[in-house]
N, C-alpha and C positions, 0 to 999 in steps of 0.2 A: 354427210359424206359416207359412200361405200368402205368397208372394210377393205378392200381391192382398190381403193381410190387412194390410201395412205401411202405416202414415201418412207419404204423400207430401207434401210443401211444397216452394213457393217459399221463401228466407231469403238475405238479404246475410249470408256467411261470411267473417271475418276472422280470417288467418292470420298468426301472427309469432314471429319465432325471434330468436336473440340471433346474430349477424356474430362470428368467432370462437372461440363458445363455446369446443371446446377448446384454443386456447390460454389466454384465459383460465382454465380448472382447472388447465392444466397451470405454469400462475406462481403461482398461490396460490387452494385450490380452499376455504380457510373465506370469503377475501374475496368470490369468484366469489359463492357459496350466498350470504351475505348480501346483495348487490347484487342479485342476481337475486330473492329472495325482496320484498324492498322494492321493488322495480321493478313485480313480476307485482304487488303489493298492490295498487298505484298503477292497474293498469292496470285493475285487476277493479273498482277505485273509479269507475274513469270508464265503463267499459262499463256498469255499472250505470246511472249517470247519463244513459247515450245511451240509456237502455230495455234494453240488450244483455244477455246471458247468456255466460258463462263455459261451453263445455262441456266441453271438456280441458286441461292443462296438461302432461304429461308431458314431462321434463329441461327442455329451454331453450324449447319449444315454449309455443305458448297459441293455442286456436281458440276462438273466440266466431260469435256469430251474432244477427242484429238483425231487427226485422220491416221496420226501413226501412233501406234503402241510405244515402238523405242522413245518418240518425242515423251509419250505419257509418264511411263517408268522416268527418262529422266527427269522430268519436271519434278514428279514425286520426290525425287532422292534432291533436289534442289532446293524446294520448299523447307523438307526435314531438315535439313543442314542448316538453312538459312534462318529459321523457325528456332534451334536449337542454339545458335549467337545468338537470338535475341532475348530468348528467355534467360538466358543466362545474365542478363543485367538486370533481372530483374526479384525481386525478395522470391524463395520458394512456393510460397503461399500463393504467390497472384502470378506464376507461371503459366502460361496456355500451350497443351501438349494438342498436337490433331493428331487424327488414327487418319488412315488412307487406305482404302482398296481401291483397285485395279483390276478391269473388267475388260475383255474383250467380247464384244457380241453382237448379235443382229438388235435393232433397236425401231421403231415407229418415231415418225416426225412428223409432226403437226405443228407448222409455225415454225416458235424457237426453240421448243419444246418434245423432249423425246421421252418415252414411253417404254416397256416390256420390260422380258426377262432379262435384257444387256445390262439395265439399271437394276434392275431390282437384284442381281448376284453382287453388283457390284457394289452394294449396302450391304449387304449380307458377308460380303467378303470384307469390308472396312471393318463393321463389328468386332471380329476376328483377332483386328492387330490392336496392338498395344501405344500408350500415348508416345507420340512421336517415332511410329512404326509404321512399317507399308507391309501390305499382304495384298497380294495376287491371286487372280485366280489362274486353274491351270491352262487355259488358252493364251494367256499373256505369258505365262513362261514357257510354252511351249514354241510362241514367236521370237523369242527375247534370250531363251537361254543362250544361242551359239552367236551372238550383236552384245551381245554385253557383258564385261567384265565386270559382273556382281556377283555378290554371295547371298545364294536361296540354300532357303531349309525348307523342305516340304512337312507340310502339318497334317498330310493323308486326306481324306476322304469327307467332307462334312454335310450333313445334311442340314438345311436352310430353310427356314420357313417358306414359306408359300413357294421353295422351287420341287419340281418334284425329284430330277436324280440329285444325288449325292454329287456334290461340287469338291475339286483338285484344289486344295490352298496351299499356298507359299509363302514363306514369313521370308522379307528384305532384311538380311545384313546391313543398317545404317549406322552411319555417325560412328564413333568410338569403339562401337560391336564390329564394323567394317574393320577400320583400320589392323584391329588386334588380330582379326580373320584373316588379314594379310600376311601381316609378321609373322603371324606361326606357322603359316601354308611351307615355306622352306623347311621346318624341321620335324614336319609330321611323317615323312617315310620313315624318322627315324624311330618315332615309338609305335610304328605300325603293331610292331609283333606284340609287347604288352599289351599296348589297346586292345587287342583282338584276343588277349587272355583276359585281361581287366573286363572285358565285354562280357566274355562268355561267364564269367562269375557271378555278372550283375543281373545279366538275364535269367541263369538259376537262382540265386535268391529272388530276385523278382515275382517270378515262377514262383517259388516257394509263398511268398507273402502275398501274393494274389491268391493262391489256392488255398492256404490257411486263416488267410485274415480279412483279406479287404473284400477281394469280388465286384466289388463298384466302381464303376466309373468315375473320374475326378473331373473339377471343373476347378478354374484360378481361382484360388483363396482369396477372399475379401481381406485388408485389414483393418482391424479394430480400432488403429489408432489414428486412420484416413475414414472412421463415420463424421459424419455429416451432426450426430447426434449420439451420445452416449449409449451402448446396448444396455435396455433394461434388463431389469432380473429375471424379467419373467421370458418363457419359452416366446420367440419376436418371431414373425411371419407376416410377408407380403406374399399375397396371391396376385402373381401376374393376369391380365386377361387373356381367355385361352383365344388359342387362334384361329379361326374359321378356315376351313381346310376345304369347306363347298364346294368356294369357285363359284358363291350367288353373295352377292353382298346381300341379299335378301334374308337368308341366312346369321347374320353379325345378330342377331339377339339372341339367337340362341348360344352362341360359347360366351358373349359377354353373362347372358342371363348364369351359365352355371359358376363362372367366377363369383359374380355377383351372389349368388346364394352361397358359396361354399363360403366369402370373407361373411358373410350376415353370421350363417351358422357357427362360426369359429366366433366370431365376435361375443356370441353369447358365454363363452368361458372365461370366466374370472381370472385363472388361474395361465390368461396369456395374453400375448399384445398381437393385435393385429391393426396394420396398416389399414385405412381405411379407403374406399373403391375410387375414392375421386384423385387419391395422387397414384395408386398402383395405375390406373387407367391412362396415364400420361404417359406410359411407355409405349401402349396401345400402338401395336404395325411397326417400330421400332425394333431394327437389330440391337437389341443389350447383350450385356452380360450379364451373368448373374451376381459378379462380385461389384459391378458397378450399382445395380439396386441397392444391394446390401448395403455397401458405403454410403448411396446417398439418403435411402431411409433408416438408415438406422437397425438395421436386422439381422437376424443369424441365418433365420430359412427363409426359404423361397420357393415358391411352391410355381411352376409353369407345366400348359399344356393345348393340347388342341381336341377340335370339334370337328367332325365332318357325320352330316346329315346325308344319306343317303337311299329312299323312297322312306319306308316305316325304320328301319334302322339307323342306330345311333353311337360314331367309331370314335372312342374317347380314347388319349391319351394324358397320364398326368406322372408327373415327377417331384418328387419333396426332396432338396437339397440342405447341406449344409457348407452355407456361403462360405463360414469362418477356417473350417476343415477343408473345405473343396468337395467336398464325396456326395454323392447322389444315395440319399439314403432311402428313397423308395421309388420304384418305379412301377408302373400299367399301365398294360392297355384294354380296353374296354368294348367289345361290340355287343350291344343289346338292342331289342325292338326302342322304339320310344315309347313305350308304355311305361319302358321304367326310367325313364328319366329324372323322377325327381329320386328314386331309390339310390341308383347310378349317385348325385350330389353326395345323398348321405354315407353311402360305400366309405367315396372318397375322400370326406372330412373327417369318418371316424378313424382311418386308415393315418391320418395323419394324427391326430389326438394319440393314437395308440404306440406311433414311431416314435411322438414326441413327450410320451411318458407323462404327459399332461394327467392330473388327476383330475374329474370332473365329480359333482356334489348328486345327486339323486333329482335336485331340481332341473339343474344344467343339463342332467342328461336327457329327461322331459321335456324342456325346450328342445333340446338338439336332434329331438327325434321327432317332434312334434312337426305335422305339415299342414299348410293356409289351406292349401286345396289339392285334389289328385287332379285336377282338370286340365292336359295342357293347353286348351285351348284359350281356357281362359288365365291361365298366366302368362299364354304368349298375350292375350292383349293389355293385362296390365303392363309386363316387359315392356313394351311397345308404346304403351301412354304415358309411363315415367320420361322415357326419354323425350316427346312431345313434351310434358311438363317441364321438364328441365330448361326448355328454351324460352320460359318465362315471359311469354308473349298473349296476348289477347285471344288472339283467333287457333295458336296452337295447345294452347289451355282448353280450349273448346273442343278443338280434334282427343286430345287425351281423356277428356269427362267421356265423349261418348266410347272410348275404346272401355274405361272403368267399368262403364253401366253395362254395355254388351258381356262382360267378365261378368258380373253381378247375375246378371241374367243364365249366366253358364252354371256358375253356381252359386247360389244367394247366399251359403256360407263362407263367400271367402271373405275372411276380416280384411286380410292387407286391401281388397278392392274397397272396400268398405271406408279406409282411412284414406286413400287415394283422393276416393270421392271428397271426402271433407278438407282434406290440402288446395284440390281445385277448386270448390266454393269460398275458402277460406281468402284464396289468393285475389280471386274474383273480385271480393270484398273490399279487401286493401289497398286494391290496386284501380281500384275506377274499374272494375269488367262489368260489372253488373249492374242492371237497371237499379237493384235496390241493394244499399250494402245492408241492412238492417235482416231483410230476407232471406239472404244469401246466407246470412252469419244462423240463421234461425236453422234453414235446411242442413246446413254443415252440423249442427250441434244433434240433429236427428240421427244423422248419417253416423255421426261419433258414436251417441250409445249404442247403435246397432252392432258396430264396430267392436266395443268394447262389448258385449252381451254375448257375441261370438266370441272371441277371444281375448282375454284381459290379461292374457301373458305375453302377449305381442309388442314388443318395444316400439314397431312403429305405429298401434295405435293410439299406445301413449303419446306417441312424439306427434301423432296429429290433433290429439286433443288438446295436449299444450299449446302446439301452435293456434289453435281457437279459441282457447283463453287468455291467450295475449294478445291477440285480435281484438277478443272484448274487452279488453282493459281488467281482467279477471287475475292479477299477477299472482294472488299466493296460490289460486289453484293452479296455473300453469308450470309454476314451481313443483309442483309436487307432481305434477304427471310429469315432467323431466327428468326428477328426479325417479321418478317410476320407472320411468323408460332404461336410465342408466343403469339402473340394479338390476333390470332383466338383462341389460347386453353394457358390461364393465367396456367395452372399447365403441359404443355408440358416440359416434364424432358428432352428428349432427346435437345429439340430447345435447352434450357439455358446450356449443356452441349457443343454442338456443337458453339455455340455462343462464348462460353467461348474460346473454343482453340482458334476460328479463331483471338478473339481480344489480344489473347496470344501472338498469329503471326503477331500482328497488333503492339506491344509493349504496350497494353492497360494491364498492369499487373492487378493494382486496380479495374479493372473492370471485368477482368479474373475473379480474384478472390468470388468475391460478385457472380457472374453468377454463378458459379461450386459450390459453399457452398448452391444455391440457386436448383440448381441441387441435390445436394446431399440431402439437406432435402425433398425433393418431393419424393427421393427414399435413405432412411436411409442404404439398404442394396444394393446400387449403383452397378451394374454391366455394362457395364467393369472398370477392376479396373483403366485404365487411368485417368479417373475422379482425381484420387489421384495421377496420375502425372505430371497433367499439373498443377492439385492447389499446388504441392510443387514444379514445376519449377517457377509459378508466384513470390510463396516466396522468390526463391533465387535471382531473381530479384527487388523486392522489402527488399531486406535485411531482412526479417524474419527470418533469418536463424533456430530457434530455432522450430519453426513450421515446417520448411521445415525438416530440421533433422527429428522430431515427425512421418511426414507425411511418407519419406522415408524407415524410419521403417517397420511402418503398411506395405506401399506397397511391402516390399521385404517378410514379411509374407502371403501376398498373392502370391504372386510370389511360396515361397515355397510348398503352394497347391495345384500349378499350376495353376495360373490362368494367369498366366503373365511371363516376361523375367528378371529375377534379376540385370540382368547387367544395365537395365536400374537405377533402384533404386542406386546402389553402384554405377554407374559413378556420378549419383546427388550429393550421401554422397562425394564423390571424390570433385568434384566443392565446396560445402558447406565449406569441411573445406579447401581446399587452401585458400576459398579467409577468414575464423578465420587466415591464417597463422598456421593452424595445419599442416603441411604438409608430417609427418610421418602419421598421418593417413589416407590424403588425397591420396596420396602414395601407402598403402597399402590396401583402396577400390578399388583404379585403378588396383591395377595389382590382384584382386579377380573379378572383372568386365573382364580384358584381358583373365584369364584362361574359363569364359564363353563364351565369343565371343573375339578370336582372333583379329578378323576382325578390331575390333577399332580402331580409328587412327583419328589426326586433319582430314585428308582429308573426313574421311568418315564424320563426323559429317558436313563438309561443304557441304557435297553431301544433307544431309538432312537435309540443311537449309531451312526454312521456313519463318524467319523473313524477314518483310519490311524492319527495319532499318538496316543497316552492322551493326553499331556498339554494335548490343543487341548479334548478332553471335558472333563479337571479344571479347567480354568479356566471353563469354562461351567458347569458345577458350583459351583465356588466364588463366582461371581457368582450364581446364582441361590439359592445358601445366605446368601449376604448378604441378598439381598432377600427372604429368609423363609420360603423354599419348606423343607422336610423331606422 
């Protein structure tokens, strides 16, 4: 279809998300699903009723769209109200707040489904409000101010990701904030004249303490006592992904790539905690806030910004906040050729070690200055085949090998291409890709020394050599190049993950254990979900049972998303309660685990023993012959 061939519209677009959502799944994700399930019904009940349409709903989202604005707004202020009864019956902890913007604009329709900048402001403008708050933007108050008897507060001017002018927001007077906006509307002529001296005092000190003290910007303060996870002691920073400002999605590796290298680079200091790329990356095109990261990973800073590639130059923008304070404590911007783009990276992480008073050792700082390669064309093609790789498939493992080699070829010193390659043969191996695993595993182990011959302070060629000695059933050397890998980069999620299995395999349960929770806090939104099957197999070997239970839950909920194979999860619950001596229920997870995978059987699980001791295998054996496997 021609771009002239779409149905263009006017439509009020209304946008709203749930305040919190992951911590809410992450306290109890059956309560979450049912609140949010009865919420969204609720909502769809009354958008209906305002004339409205329901066009999307996906996870905690919901975008509707109305032919009238007035309808829009009221619906908004009807939800909130109605939203704000029902939370109130319910404990504070498992309350669900929605934010809501309010979009008036031209929009693309395709089907049932609309498109452009009408929606994408009107995300950007939900962001904005607060949990069980409405904000506008100024087209919608500019129809609606002289039709409706509400109370707006303009919030000025903001500018919004991927829009380009500065957008007019408006924050809704609702609920309780309304009412009291009413009642004192009658006796405000009368403290007109103070206010307006009380005014003028507060803006000269203002004045004063801006020009003496602050000078920065403020952003809503996080609070400490609403994290998700304890702030650690040490200096806490999530690097958001910066935002591609192109306008080529062709483009998205290069601002995830500099994210991606500034959290590596940081990661290599001891002396801090950084979030690790696969839960900051979950915000990825998401209107947030910065106090809502903060709260849900656990952090103090926040570091966000953007990319725009334009012919050989390259327009950076980055900012270091402090969540807890609110203030913006660094800000730039950046236009250089692309020749210095990896320079550009390091500018900006030393710029932040330096704001954040962070002390670095003589070693750290060698690493952190230290570069795999100046080439960028051959980092754009490893950039480029990780991501392939990550999709952990046959034939895109193939597409990412030959992006590594062509890197290789660009420069035959770059190690990280060098451990690439060894991940990809490695995976090949394990996984049925290759004609010979025995071969594959042989070429990988070539590919490693080279790897390490180049660069033997590179955490991830550690971390790919480990992975190849766990491949060969090699555990204490894999141990110790994990353990290699850690001591070069103290916040390396992958090493303390992969450490974990292997001492899993080792019978080191208690030590599994600590490693994977240790994993798991570096990345709060852990991917892949294994992470949470090896730490509920630890359990069931350390008798936790009641944790392992908790844990196999969660993972059969991921599972159901598809993230994962359920059967694993329900043979666990299987094992768990034989050895309670529950054994009607142990019984009938096994045989919901059999109807997934047939296949099961003692023999097969002996096929994919992995334990050094027999007897850590006979006991999982004899649990799962309780619960009826043959």
């Amino acid at each position: 279809m021609a771009p002239e061939d779409f149905k263009r519209k006017l439509t009020a677009i209304l946008s709203a998300d749930v305040e919190g959502y992951s911590r809410l799944m992450g306290e109890d994700e059956d309560a979450t699903i049912r609140t949010l399930t009865t919420y969204r019904k609720l909502m769809s009940t009354l958008i209906q009723k305002r004339q409205g349409r329901v066009v999307d709903s996906p996870g905690d989202n919901l975008l509707a769209e109305f032919g009238s604005v007035v309808d829009a707004v009221r619906c908004a202020v009807e939800i909130q109200e109605e939203l704000r009864i029902r939370n109130a019956e319910l404990p504070e902890n498992r309350q669900m707040a929605f934010r809501i913007g309010i979009n008036l604009g031209d929009v693309v329709e395709e089907e049932e489904r609309i498109y452009g900048d009408g929606v994408n402001i009107a995300a950007r403008v939900e962001g904005l409000a607060e949990g069980g708050g409405i904000c506008i933007s100024g087209t919608v108050y500019d129809s609606i101010k002289n039709k409706l008897s509400l109370s707006y507060e303009s919030m000025g001017e903001h500018t919004v990701k991927n829009i380009t002018d500065p957008v007019r927001v408006y924050r809704m007077r609702v609920g309780p904030e309304a009412e009291a906006q009413k009642k004192a509307g009658p006796k405000r002529w009368r403290r007109a004249a103070l206010a307006g001296v009380a005014v003028l005092i507060l803006v000269i000190a203002a004045a004063a303490i801006w020009n003496f003290y602050l000078r920065r910007p403020s952003v809503e303060a996080a609070d400490p006592k609403k994290m998700a996870f304890p702030l650690p002691e040490k200096p806490s920073i999530a690097v958001l992904p910066f935002d591609n400002m192109s306008g080529d999605p062709d483009q998205e590796y290069i601002a995830d790539g500099i994210s991606e290298n500034i959290i590596a680079t940081l990661s290599k200091v001891s002396s801090m905690f950084v979030i690790a790329r696969n839960s900051t990356f979950t915000y990825k095109g998401k209107p947030v806030k910065v106090r809502q990261v903060a709260e849900e990973l656990g952090v103090r800073y926040v570091l966000e910004g953007s990319v725009q590639k334009s012919g050989d130059r390259l327009r950076v923008t980055a900012q270091l906040i402090d969540a807890i304070n609110g203030h913006h404590l660094w800000s730039e911007k950046y236009d250089r050729k692309m020749r210095d783009f990896f320079d550009l990276q390091d500018e900006i992480t030393k710029k932040i070690v330096v704001e954040l008073r962070v002390e670095v050792g003589s070693g750290e700082q060698a690493r952190i200055e230290s570069k795999s390669t100046d080439n960028f064309e051959a980092w754009t093609n490893v950039a480029k085949g990780a991501k392939l790789f990550a999709k952990f498939n046959k034939e895109d493992n193939i597409k990412a090998r030959a992006l590594f080699e062509a890197a290789i070829k660009l420069d035959p010193g770059y190690a990280i291409a060098w451990a690439w390659l060894v991940r990809s043969h490695t995976v090949a191996a394990t996984q049925g890709w290759s004609e010979s695993r025995a071969a594959s595993l042989k070429l990988a182990l070539e590919f490693a020394q080279k790897a390490l011959a180049l660069d033997d302070k590179s955490p991830g060629v550690h971390h790919s050599l480990g992975v190849l000695y766990a491949a060969r059933r090699q555990l204490e050397k894999a141990i110790s190049e994990f353990k290699i890998a850690i001591s070069l980069d103290p916040n390396f999620r992958p090493g303390y993950a992969l450490l974990a299995r292997v001492m899993f395999d080792m019978g080191e349960f208690e030590e599994s254990i600590t490693l994977m929770k240790k994993a798991m806090r570096l990345s709060p939104y852990y991917y892949p979900p294994w992470y949470l099957r090896i730490l509920c197999n630890a359990y069931f070997f350390t008798e936790r049972y009641d944790e392992a239970i908790a844990g196999y839950n969660q993972y059969i909920d991921r599972c159901r998303r598809g993230e994962c194979a359920t059967w694993r999860a329900l043979s666990g619950l299987a094992r768990v309660n034989a050895e309670l001596g529950k054994l009607e229920e142990a019984r009938a997870y096994m045989a919901e685990a059999l109807e997934i995978n047939p296949k099961l059987s003692l023999a097969f699980y002996k096929r994919r023993n992995r334990f050094k001791d027999p007897a850590h295998l006979q006991r999982m054996l004899d649990a799962l012959s309780k619960a009826g496997l043959k």
